[in-house]
N, C-alpha and C positions, 0 to 999 in steps of 0.2 A: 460548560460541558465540552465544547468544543477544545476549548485548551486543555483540558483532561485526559482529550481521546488523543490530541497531537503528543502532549506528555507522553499517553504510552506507544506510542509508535515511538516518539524515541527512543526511548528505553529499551525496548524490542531489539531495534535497530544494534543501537549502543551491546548490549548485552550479547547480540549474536556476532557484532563484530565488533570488539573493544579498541582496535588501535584505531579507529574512526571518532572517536569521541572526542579527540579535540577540535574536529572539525564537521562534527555531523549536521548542523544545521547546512551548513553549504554544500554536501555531499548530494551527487545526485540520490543517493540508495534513499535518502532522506526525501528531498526536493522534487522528486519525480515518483518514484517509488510510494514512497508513504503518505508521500499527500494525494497521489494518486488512488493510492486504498481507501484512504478520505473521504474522497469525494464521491467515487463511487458507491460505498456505503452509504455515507449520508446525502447525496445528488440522487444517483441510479436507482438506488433499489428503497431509497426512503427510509430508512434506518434509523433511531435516534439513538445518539451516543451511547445509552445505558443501558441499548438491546444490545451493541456489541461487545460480544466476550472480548476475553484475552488469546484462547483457544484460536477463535477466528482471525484477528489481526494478525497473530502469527503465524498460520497458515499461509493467510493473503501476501503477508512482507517475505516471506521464506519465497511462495511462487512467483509475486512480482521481481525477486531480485531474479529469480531463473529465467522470468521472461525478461525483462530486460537485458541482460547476457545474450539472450537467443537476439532481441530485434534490436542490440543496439546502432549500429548502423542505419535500421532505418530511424531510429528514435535519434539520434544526432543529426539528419538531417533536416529536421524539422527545425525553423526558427524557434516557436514558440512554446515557453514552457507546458500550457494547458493543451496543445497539440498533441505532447510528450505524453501526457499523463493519458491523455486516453486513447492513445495509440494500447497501451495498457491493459484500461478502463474494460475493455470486450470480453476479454480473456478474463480479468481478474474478477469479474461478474457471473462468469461460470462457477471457479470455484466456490464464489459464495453462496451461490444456491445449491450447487452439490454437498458442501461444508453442513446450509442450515435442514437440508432435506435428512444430510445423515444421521443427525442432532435430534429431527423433530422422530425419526424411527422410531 
């Protein structure tokens, strides 16, 4: 299930930015970004892959690449990838709850 959910995060990824696709696995938008949606779905908020929409992931990868834009600086100076990701992780936690509260209306 889990390589399903990485699956679509690629595709997401790839589809909203196509000349990334020869290189989207190593791309941070990927690597920090998307696995960072990831984890906070399935870590943070306890999620299992089959609750998450498509709706939602792309909300989550559309905002995390705007936050990441906004803190990249501070997100580069971190050594560590899983630093990275939840430097993220806070923000991109809001909008999932604001996301499933809209949803649940």
């Amino acid at each position: 299930m889990i390589h399903e959910l990485n699956g679509r995060v690629i595709k997401i990824i790839g589809t909203k930015y196509p000349r990334l696709r020869h290189l989207i696995r190593n791309h941070p938008y990927t690597k920090i970004v998307g696995i960072g949606v990831m984890k906070c779905l399935l870590d943070d908020m306890q999620m299992r892959p089959d609750e998450i929409s498509d709706e939602l992931l792309t909300e989550m990868i559309e905002k995390g690449i705007e936050l990441y834009h906004e803190k990249e600086d501070e997100i580069n100076e971190l050594p560590v990838l899983e630093q990275k990701r939840k430097v993220l992780c806070k923000s991109l936690k809001q909008i999932a709850t604001s996301h499933l509260e809209t949803v649940a209306s």
